[in-house]
Each structure stands twice: as structure tokens, then as C-alpha cells.
C-alpha positions, 0 to 999 in steps of 0.5 A: 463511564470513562470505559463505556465511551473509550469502547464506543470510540473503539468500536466506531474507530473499527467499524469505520475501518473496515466499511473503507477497507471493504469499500475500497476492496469492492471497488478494486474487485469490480475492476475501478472502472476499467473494461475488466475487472480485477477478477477477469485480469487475474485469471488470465494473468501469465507467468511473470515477465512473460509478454502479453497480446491484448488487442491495441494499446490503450490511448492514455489521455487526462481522463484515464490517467485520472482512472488510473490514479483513483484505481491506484489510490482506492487499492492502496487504501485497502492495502495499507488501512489494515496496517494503520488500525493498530496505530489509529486506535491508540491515537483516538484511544490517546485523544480521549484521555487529554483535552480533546476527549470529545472530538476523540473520533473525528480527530482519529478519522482526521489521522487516518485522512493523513495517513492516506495522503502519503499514499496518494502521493505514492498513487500519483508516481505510480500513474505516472510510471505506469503511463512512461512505462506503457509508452516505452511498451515495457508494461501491458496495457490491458493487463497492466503487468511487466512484459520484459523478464528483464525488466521484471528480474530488476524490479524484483531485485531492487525490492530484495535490495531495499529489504535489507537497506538502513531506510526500510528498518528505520521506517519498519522499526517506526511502524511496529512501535505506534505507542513510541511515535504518538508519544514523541509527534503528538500534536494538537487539534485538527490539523496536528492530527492531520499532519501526524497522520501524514508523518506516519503515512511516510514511515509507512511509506518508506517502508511498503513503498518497493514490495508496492512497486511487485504489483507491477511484476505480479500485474497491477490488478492481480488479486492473489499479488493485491492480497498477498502483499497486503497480508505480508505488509501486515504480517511483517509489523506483527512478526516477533523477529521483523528484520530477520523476516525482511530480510528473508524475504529480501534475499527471496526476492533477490534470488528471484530477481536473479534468475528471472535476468539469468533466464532472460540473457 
């Protein structure tokens, strides 16, 4: 019996997952209620740095900011809800077996509201950027990309430095070992599951936060950067040698960063 209802957890737990990542993907794709969508920006996006003429600049009030944080956050949750399935199944897996067995579920979809907070958090600064940015005319209105090669080739370096930086292994060695961290945070209750949502949220966050910061270089709405660095985010908690392919992927980054600033100057 005890077998029947963990499956059941587990399928709901899944099920739920994959209609927020495909809603959220959706929505991405359509373009979050912008004048074009992700598939059209995509399409005409250029080389990397490379400036873009797309008619006026956009006229930023509260309202669009507020279309940009949603754009921000809806395309974070389905990046980052992929790479929290694993950790959010041992936590409803981990609920059913104590106390609170039948609350298992709605204390898992708790956690994952946690979890998406911290992101949140990282949407807000992200709009806020992206606003400073356009206003410094270094970022495309339109197509919402990096149009300085400069500014482009430091950004890609800064991501190629944090690769090999303490932080991001202490947060990459958190996030591949989701057993090790429900053990050592857990908590009781609704708001213990809230709160140890949003404590891995951060470790998450600590993590992905510089490679999230490319889609600025790639172009925001970009869907081949959009997939491929949620593929990569994925990948790199699976890998058996994770600091060897961070680190490769630093210097990657690095080497890239470094040429696009060569051929600027």
C-alpha cells in the first residue's frame, strides 16, 4: 500500500512539473506579451555583440517593467524546474515516510514555490539591468541582446571566471547532492517547507546565476541560448566529473570573452 501511494506522489510530483515547465515554455515561445515572439527574435538574431537597428527605443514605464519581470521569471521557471525535479522528489518522497505523510504532495509543491522565489529574485535584478542597460544604449531594445562587443566579451569572461570560482563549486557540490541537503535543512510544516525550498533555491542560484547572465550576450529570447543553457544547467548536476566540466566550460568561456574584446579594441 505504502508502494502504491509513494508511486502516486511521484507521478503527481512529475506530472505537476512538467505542465509548469511546458506552461512556462509555451509562454516563453509565444514571446510573454511582447511585439514578437521568442521564435521571430530568434530568427533574426545576429552575431554576438553585433549592434542591432530595430526602429525607436522602447519607452520603459512601470508597466513594461513589469512585462519584463514576468518575461524574466516565466523563462527561469522553465529553465531551472528541470534541475529541481530530482531534489523535489526526494523531498515528497522523504514527507511521506515521516509525520506529515499526508500532506507529502502539497508540502512538495510548497518547496518548489521556494525554490522559484529565489529566482524571482534573480528576475527582478535582471529587469532592472536589462532597464539600466537600455538606458546606457548598451543593450538592444527590441531584441533584447548586448550590442557592444566590449561589453559582450566582458560578460562572457566574468561567466568563464566564476566557472572556477570557491562559490560556484560549494553551490554546484550542494545541488548535485540533494539527499546530503534535505538531511542536514530538514524542516517541519508548510513554512519549513517553503523555507528549505528557498535554501536551495539559493544554492541554485549561486550556481547557474553567471551562465543565466549569457542570455544577455545570446539575446534574452534567444531560444537556441534559452535551451541551450538549460540543457547545460542539467547536465552539469549529472556529469560524473562536474568541476572538471565547469571548469572546462570556464575556460571556454574565457577564451571567448577574450577574443571578442581582442577584435573590439
Amino acid at each position: 500500500m505504502l508502494e502504491r501511494v509513494m508511486t502516486r506522489d511521484t507521478w503527481i510530483v512529475i506530472g505537476a512539473v512538467a505542465l509548469i515547465v511546458l506552461l512556462a515554455g509555451l509562454y516563453t515561445v509565444m514571446g510573454i506579451g511582447m511585439s514578437m515572439s521568442a521564435l521571430d527574435m530568434t530568427r533574426m538574431a545576429g552575431s554576438v555583440g553585433e549592434p542591432m537597428g530595430m526602429g525607436p527605443s522602447v519607452d520603459w514605464t512601470w508597466g513594461y517593467a513589469l512585462l519584463i519581470f514576468l518575461m524574466w521569471w516565466v523563462m527561469m521557471i522553465a529553465m531551472m524546474t528541470p534541475s529541481a525535479a530530482q531534489v523535489l522528489l526526494l523531498f515528497t518522497a522523504l514527507k511521506r515516510r515521516g509525520t506529515q505523510k499526508t500532506q507529502a504532495t502539497t508540502l512538495g509543491m510548497i518547496f518548489l514555490l521556494g525554490y522559484l522565489l529565489c529566482w524571482m529574485g534573480f528576475s527582478v535584478v535582471a529587469t532592472l539591468l536589462q532597464w539600466l542597460t537600455e538606458k546606457l544604449a548598451i543593450t538592444n531594445g527590441r531584441m533584447m541582446t548586448i550590442g557592444s562587443e566590449p561589453v559582450a566579451g566582458m560578460v562572457l569572461l566574468t561567466a568563464g571566471l566564476y566557472q572556477f570560482s570557491s562559490l560556484k563549486t560549494a553551490c554546484l557540490r550542494h545541488c548535485r547532492s540533494p539527499a546530503h541537503f534535505l538531511a542536514a535543512h530538514n524542516r517541519k510544516g508548510y513554512g519549513g517547507a517553503l523555507r528549505m525550498g528557498m535554501h536551495h533555491g539559493a544554492y541554485c542560484l549561486g550556481c547557474c546565476w553567471a551562465l543565466m547572465a549569457l542570455l544577455f550576450v545570446g539575446g534574452i529570447m534567444n531560444l537556441y541560448w534559452i535551451v541551450g543553457l538549460a540543457v547545460y544547467v542539467l547536465v552539469e548536476k549529472l556529469v560524473p566529473c562536474p568541476i572538471l566540466f565547469s571548469r572546462s566550460t570556464g575556460g571556454v568561456l574565457i577564451a571567448a570573452g577574450v577574443l571578442l574584446l581582442v577584435s573590439a579594441f
